[in-house]
C-alpha positions, 0 to 999 in steps of 0.5 A, a space after each residue: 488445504 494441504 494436498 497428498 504428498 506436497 509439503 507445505 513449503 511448496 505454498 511459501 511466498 517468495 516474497 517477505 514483508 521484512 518491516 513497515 512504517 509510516 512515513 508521514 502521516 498529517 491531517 490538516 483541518 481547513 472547516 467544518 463537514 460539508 457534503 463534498 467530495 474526498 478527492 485523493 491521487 495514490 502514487 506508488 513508488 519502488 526502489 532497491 537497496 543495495 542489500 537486494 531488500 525492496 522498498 515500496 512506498 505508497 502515498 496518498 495525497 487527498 483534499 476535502 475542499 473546505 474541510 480537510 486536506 490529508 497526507 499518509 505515506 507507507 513504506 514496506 522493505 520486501 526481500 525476494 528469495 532465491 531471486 537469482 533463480 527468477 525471471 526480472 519479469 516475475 520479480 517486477 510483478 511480485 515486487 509492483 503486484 503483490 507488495 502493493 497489495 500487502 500494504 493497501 489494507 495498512 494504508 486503507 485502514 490508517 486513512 479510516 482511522 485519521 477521519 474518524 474524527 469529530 465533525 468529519 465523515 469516516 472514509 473507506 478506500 474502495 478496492 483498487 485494481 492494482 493491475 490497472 495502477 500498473 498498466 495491464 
């Protein structure tokens, strides 16, 4: 909702999702659907490129003892606008924060999708608190 006299341009992100792309994306069938537990670590990696675009890569290593073991990894390329103008500390949280939470519902989904397989139990990331990921 658009309050009297600011423009919407005031409400524009400075961070972009340039493009995405999965980067590796493998199920590897070890049995048949048992009652165990899907234990899974997310790694999040960040880095920079010369042209100041962002990549943030998201991995997700995960095992069913006896069933399956999964591996999808995620890359978004994020621009900042008008960087210059901003504290290191801002950027740090727009880059660690917010493009982590852009690429989470691709990740949960795509892991959604992969075990939605025949004799195997579909799984559902539960929410993160993505500050608790980075420490605050």
């Amino acid at each position: 909702m658009q309050h009297k006299g600011e423009k919407m341009d005031n409400f524009k992100s400075v961070l972009t999702l340039q493009k995405m792309v999965f980067d590796k994306i493998e199920f590897d069938r070890k049995g048949f659907k048992n009652n165990k537990e899907l234990k899974f670590e997310l790694q999040v990696q960040i880095g920079i490129d010369e042209n100041d675009t962002y990549k943030v890569t998201l991995v997700l290593n995960g095992a069913k003892q006896d069933e399956y073991d999964i591996v999808i990894s995620l890359s978004g390329f994020f621009r900042v606008e008008g960087q210059e103008e901003l504290e290191d500390k801002i950027i740090q949280d727009l880059i660690n924060k917010n493009a982590v939470a852009i690429l989470m519902p691709y990740l949960r989904s795509e892991l959604t999708l992969l075990t939605a397989q025949p004799e195997t139990d579909s799984v559902v990331l539960p929410p993160f608190n993505i500050n608790k990921i980075f420490g605050n």
